[in-house]
C-alpha positions in Angstrom: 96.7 21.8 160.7 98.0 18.2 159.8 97.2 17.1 163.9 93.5 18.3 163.3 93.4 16.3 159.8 95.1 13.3 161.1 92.3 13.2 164.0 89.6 14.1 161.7 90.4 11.1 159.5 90.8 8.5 162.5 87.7 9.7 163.4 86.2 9.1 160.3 88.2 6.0 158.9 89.4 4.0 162.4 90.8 1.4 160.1 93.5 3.8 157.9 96.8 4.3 159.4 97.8 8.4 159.4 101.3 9.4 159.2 102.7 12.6 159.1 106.0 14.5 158.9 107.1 18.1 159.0 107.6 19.5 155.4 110.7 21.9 155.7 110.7 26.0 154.5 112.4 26.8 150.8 116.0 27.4 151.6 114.7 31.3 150.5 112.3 31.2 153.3 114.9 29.7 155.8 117.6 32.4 154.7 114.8 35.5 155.1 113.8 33.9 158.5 118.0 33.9 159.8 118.2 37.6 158.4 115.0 38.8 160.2 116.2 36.7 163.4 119.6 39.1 163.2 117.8 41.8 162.6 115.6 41.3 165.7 118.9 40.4 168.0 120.5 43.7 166.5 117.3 45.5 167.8 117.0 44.0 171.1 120.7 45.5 171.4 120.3 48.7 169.8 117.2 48.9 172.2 119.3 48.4 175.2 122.4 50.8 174.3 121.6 53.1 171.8 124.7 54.7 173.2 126.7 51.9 170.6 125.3 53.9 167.6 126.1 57.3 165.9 124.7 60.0 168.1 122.1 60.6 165.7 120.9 57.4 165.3 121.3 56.9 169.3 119.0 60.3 169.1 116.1 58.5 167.5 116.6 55.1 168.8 115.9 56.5 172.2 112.9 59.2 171.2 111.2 56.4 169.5 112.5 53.2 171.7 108.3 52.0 172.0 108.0 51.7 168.1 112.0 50.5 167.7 110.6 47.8 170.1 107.4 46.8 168.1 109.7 46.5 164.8 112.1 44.4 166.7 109.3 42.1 167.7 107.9 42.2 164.3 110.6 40.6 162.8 110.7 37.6 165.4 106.6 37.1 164.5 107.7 37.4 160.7 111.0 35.1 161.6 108.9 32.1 163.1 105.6 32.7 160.5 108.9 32.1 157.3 109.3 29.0 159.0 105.9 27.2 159.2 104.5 25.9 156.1 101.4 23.9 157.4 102.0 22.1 154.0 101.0 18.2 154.1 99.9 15.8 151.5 97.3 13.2 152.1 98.2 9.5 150.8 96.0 6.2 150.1 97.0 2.8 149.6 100.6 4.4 147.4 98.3 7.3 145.9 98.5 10.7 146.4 94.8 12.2 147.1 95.7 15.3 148.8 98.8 18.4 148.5 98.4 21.3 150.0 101.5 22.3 148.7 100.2 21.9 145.1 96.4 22.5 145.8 97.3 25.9 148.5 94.6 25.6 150.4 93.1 23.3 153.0 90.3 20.9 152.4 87.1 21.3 154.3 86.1 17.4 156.4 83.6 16.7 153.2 85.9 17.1 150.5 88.2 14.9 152.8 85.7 12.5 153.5 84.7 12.6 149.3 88.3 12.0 148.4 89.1 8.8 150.7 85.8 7.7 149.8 87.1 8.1 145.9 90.2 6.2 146.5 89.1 3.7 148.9 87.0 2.4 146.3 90.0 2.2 143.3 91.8 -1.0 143.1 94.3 -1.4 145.4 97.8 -0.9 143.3 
């Protein structure tokens, strides 16, 4: 999301500098994202010898080895999705305009445009 609102506002504003950086996950999120990655890694395993587990387990594991699969794979998409935040805050002249960590959402290209607009005109600080 931040590479189409960086381009949006060179587009926009050729003369303002855009600068970006990767805002990292909660350590909550990172821990949930390492348990669902050994979870999946267990699965992948369990999926390929269910011979490893109890025999009853080992019974279901290989009746239901299509769904064991789709949970597996589940947690990697859940794993990766933990780790992205898409969060990025938009700056002017020292001035913070735009969080989408604080605000949640993302801003459409005319409330962008509105709020450079807004700050372009303040004094410079």
């Amino acid at each position: 999301m931040f590479v189409q609102c960086a381009q949006a506002v060179r587009s926009m504003f050729p003369d303002i500098q855009v600068q970006g950086e990767v805002y990292p996950p909660t350590p909550l999120r990172s821990w949930l994202s390492s348990v669902l990655q050994v979870a999946f890694l267990a699965g992948i395993a369990v999926s390929m010898f269910p011979q490893m587990l109890p025999e009853q387990a080992a019974n279901w594991a290989t009746q239901n080895r299509g769904m064991l699969i789709v949970m597996v794979f589940m947690c990697n998409y859940l794993s990766g999705q933990l780790l992205s935040t898409g969060a990025f805050e938009i700056s002017y002249n020292g001035t913070l305009i735009f969080s989408k960590l604080k605000e949640g959402h993302m801003l459409n290209l005319n409330e962008l445009r509105f709020l450079i607009d807004q700050a372009r005109s303040l004094p410079a600080q």
